[in-house]
C-alpha positions in Angstrom: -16.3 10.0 43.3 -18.4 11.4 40.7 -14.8 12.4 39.0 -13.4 9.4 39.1 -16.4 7.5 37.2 -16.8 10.6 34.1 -12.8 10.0 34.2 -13.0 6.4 33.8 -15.9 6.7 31.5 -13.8 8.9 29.0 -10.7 6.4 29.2 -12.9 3.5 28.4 -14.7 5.3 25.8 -11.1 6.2 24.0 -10.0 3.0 24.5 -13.3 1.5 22.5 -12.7 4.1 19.9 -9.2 3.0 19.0 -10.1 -0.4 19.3 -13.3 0.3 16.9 -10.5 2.1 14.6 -8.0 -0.7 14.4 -10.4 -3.5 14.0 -11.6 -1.1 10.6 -8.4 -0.7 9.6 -7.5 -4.8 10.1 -10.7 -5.1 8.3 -10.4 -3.1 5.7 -6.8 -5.0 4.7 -8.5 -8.2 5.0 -10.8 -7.5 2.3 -8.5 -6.0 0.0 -8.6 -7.7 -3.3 -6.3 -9.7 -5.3 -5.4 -10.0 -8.8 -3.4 -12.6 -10.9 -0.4 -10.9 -12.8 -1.5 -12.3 -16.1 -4.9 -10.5 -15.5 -2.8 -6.4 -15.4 -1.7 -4.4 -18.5 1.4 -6.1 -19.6 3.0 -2.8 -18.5 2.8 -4.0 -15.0 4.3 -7.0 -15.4 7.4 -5.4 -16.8 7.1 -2.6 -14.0 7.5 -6.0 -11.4 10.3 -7.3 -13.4 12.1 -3.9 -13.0 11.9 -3.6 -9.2 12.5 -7.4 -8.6 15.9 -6.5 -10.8 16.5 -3.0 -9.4 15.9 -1.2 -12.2 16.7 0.9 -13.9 13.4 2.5 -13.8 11.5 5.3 -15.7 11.2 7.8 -13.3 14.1 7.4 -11.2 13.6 10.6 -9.3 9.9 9.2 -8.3 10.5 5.5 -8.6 11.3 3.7 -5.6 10.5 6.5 -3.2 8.3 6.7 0.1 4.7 5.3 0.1 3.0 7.0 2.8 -0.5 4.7 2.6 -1.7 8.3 4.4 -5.5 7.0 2.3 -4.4 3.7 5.1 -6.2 1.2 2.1 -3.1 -1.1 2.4 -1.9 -2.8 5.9 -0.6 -0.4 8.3 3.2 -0.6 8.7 5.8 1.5 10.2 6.5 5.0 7.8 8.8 4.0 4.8 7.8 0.3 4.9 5.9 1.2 1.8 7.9 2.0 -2.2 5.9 3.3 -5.1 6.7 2.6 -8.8 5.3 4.1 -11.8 3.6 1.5 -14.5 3.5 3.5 -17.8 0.5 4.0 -19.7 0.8 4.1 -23.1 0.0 7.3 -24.9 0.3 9.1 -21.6 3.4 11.8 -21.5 3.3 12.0 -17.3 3.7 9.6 -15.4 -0.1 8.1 -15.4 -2.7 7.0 -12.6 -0.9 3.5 -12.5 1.4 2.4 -10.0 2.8 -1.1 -8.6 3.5 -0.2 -4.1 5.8 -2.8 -2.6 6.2 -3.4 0.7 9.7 -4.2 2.0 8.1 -7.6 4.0 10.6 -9.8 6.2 13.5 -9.2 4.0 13.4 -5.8 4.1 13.6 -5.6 0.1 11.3 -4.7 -2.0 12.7 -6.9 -4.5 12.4 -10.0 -2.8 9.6 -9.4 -0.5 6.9 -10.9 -2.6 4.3 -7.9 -1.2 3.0 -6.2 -4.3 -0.1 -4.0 -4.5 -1.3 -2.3 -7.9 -3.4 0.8 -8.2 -4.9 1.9 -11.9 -6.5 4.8 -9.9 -4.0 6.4 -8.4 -4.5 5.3 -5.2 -8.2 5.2 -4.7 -8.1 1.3 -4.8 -5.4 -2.0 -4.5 -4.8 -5.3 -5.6 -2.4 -7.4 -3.9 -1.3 -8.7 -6.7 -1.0 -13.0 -6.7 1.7 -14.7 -8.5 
């Protein structure tokens, strides 16, 4: 009998962990700021104009591809949910901290979902941006 309760006890303490862990994580993209448009570098405005039109983009071989939100600052969704595009920063010869992620939403496009986060520190922190 003694077995049974430590087992139960473990399970119920696992359970409360991931429970504890998801409601962080729901939290944590709850508070997650916004930002007007108007209010980023004009660069990112034009960075939103490209993916809503498909391009073409400045770093085609970088643009577009996988997010993996592996920091888990924006909503948890499924792997490849996420897309990363660069916003230039002028003066800069790489690609910059900068960077519009889109989430693919109910549409499944990233150019008509109307989920856009933007990052000026390359990934430390989001916006959701508002339009």
């Amino acid at each position: 009998m003694p077995k049974v309760i430590a087992f139960l006890r473990l399970v119920l303490l696992v359970l409360l962990a991931g429970g504890l862990s998801g409601f962080a994580q729901a939290r944590a993209a709850r508070d997650l700021q916004s930002v007007t448009l108007d209010a980023l570098p004009p660069e990112a405005a034009h960075t939103l104009h490209l993916i809503r039109q498909g391009g073409p983009f400045p770093y085609p071989r970088k643009d577009g591809s996988s997010f993996g939100n592996f920091e888990k600052r924006l909503p948890l969704q499924p792997r490849g949910y996420y897309r990363e595009y660069t916003v230039p920063t002028p003066g800069r010869q790489d690609r910059g901290a900068r960077r519009i992620i889109a989430g693919t939403g109910r549409s499944g496009d990233v150019a008509t979902s109307g989920e856009y986060y933007y990052t000026d520190d390359h990934y430390l922190s989001f916006r959701r941006i508002r339009e």
